[in-house]
C-alpha positions in Angstrom: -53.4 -43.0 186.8 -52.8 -43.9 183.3 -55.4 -43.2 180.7 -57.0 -46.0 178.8 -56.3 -45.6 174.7 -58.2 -44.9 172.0 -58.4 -45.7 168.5 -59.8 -42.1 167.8 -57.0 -40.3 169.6 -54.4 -42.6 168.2 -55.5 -41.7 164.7 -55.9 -37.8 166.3 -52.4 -38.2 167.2 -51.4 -39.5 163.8 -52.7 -37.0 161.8 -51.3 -34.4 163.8 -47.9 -35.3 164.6 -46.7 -37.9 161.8 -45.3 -36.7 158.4 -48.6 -33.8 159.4 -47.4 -31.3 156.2 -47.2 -34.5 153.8 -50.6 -35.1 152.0 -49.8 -38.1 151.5 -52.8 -40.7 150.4 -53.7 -43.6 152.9 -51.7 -46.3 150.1 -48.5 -44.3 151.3 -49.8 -43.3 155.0 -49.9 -47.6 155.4 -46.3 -48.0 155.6 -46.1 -45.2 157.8 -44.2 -47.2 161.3 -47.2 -44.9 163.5 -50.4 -46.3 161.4 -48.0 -49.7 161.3 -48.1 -49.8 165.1 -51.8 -48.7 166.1 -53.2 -51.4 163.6 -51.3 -53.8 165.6 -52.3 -52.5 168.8 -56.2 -52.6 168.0 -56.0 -55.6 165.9 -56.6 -53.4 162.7 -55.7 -53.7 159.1 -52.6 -50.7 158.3 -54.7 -49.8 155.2 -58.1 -48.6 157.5 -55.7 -46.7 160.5 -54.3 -44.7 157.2 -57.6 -43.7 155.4 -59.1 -42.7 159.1 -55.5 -40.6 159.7 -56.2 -39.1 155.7 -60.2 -38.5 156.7 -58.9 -36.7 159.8 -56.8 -34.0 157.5 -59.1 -34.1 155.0 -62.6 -33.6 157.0 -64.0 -31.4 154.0 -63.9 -34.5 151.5 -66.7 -36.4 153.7 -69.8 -37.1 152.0 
């Protein structure tokens, strides 16, 4: 049975597997082809999948 997706795991997956040692900033991580695709998939803007991905390496930076 195939699993329904999730934005959280798609960012999970993201930040884990794509360009993972780069720290890069989400105005780079936009362009990425990954963050390109999931924005498209959940009707997202590139720029909000790429600060979530950044948020998700970064967790000690939340307020």
């Amino acid at each position: 049975m195939a699993k329904r997706p999730s934005l959280r795991e798609a960012v999970q997956w993201i930040a884990l597997n794509d360009a993972a040692g780069d720290d890069d900033l989400p105005e780079l991580m936009a362009g990425y082809i990954s963050v390109l695709l999931v924005a498209d998939l959940f009707g997202k803007e590139p720029i909000d999948i790429a600060r979530r991905v950044y948020t998700e390496r970064h967790p000690e930076e939340q307020a």
